[in-house]
N, C-alpha and C positions, 0 to 999 in steps of 0.2 A: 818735364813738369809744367811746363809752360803753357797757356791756353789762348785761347782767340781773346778769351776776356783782359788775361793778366797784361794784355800788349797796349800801349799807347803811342803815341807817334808825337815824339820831341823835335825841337825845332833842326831843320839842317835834313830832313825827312827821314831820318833815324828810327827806327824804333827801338824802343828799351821800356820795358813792361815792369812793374810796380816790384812782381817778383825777382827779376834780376837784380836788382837795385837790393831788395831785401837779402837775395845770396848772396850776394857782392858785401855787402856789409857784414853779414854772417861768418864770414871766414876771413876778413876782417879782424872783425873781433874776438873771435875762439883764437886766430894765431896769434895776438896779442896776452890773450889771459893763458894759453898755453905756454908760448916764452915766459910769460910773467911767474908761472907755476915753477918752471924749471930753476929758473934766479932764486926765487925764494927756498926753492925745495921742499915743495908740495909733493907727498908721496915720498913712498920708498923708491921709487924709479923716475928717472926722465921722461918713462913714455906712459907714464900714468897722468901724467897735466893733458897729454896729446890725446889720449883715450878719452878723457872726461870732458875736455873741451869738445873736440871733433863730435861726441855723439850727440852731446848738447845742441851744437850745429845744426847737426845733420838731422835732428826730428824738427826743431824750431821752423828752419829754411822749409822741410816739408809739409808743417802743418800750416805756415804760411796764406797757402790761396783759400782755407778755410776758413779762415781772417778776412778774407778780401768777398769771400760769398756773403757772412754777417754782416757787412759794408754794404752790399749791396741790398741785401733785403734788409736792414735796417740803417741806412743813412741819417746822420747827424743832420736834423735841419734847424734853423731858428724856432719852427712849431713844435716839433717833437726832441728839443735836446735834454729832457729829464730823462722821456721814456727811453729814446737810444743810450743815453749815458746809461741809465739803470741795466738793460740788456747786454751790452757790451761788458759792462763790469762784472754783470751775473756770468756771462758767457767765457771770462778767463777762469774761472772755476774747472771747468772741463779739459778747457785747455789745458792746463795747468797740472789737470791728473792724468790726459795723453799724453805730457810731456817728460813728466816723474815715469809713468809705467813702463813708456817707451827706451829712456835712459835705463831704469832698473835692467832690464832685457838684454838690452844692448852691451852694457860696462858686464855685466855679471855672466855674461857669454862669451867676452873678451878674457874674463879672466878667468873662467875654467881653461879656456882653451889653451891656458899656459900653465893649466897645474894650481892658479890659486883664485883668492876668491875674496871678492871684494868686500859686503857686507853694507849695503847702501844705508841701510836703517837698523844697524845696531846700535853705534851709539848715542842716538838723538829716539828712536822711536819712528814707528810710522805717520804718525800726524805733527810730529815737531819738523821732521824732515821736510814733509810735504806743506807746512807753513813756510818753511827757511827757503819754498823752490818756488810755492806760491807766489810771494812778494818780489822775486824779481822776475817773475813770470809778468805779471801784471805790468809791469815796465816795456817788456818786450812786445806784450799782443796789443797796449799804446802805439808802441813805437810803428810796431807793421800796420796797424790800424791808421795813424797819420799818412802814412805812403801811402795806401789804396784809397784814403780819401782824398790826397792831394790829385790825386791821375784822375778816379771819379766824376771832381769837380774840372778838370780839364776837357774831360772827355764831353761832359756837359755844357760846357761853353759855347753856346752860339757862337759862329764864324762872324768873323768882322764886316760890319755891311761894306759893299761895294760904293763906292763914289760915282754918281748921275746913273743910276742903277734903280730902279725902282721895285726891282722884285726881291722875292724872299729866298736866301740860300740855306735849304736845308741837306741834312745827310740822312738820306733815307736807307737804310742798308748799307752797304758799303758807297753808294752812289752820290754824287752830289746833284739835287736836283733844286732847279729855281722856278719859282711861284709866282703868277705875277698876285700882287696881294689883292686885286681885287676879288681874285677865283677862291679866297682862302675863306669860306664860312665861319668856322669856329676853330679855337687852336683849345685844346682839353688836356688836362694834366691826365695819366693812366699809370698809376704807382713811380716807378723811376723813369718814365718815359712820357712826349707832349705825341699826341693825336691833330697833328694837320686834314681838318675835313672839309673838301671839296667835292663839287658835285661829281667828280670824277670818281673818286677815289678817297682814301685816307691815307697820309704817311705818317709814319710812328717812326719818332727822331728822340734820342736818346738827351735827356734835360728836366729843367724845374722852368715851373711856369712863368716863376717870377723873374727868373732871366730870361726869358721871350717876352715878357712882359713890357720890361723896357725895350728891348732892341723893336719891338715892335709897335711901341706907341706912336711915331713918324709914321706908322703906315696905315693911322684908324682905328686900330685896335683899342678896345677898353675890357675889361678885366670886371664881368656882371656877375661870376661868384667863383668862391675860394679854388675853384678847379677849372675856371674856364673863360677865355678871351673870347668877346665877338669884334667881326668884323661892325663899325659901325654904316660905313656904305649899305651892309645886305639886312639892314633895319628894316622892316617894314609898318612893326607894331607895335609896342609896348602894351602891354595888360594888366591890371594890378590884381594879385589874387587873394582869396577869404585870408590867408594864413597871416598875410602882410607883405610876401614877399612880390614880384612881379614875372611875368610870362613876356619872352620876346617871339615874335614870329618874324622869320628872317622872307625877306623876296621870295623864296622856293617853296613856303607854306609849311618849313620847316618850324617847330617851337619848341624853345629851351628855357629853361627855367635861370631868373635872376637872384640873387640875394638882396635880402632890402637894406643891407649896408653897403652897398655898394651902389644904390640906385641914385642916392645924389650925383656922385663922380660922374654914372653918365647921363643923368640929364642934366651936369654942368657944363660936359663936353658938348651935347645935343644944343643948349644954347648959345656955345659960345662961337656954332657953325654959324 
């Protein structure tokens, strides 16, 4: 079940992926509200707590990295945490009916198979039922949602600068490559990924701009609009244009466009060379 994405790499050089952590927790907790069923005497049988828990489990655990996909094309950020809240909460609604359908299937083919029959939504109804699953659904696809974003937000973390080190360490693909920063033109936000552009080349390093943002101010960088860091070294121009905002042309006869809220910051930084 596991994939390249679900993996992270914990201290001690470990890997343990968002989803392991979610299975591990998963049976967990089914064997605990399963024993719990049996004490209480839930069901006509001992292995009815076992059956209802375990399948419970077993879809939650697999619906899991579908959780971890939403994460990734919709990430909580400071700009957008209405619209990702609003999506994420729209999005356990489905969740919540593959989860119901899946269990219905599953208990109710466990117990033909012994001659009886369970009867998921006789006595509550189908939409009371599917409220009563709903609400602690919505608990659960938080709960997996907080895990994929905690690894996310690790996985995004620029490496710790180097000490008497002047260049820039990023992780281009699996590879760790270093920059020295005067070669780095523009650093560009590109959805959940920063665009390293050098005359070489471009590396696409998985992050937010605003954590390169600071790791990168020591090295010249300023931050001329909401998706994009210039080298201030490969300045060559500033232009102001009809709109308000401003035009930079970098040394290479490269030009990228400024925000005019941010054109103070750098021609505060520009003065204060």
């Amino acid at each position: 079940m596991t994939t390249g994405d679900d993996c992270g790499t914990t201290g001690g050089g470990s890997k343990i992926g968002p989803w392991a952590i979610i299975a591990a927790v998963g049976v967990v907790v089914a064997l605990v509200n399963a024993t719990s069923g049996i004490i209480e005497g839930a069901g006509d049988h001992w292995i009815e707590p076992v059956v209802w828990e375990a399948t419970s489990a077993v879809v939650i655990i697999g619906m899991a990295p579908l959780i971890g996909m939403a994460m990734r094309r919709w990430p909580p950020r400071a700009d957008n945490l209405a619209l990702a809240g609003a999506i994420h909460f729209a999005l356990t609604i489905p969740f919540s009916l593959g989860h119901v359908l899946a269990i219905f299937v599953m208990r109710e083919t466990a117990y033909w198979a012994v001659g009886a029959h369970y009867g998921f939504f006789h006595d509550n109804g189908v939409a009371l039922t599917f409220l009563y699953e709903w609400r602690k659904d919505v608990l659960s696809y938080a709960a997996i949602a907080a895990v994929y974003y905690v690894f996310q937000r690790m996985a995004e973390r620029p490496p710790p600068a180097r000490p008497n080190d002047d260049r820039i360490e990023i992780r281009d693909g699996g590879a760790a490559v270093f920059l020295a920063a005067a070669d780095v033109l523009t650093v560009e936000a590109a959805g959940n990924y920063i665009e390293f552009h050098t005359l070489a080349r471009t590396h696409l390093v998985r992050g937010t701009l605003a954590a390169w943002e600071a790791r990168l101010a020591t090295h010249g960088f300023v931050r001329v609009h909401r998706s994009r860091l210039v080298n201030r070294a490969r300045i060559g121009a500033i232009k102001p244009t009809p709109a308000g905002d401003f035009e930079i042309v970098l040394d290479t006869g490269r030009a990228v466009v400024g925000s005019r809220r941010f054109r103070e910051a750098l021609q505060t930084g520009a003065n204060a060379r």
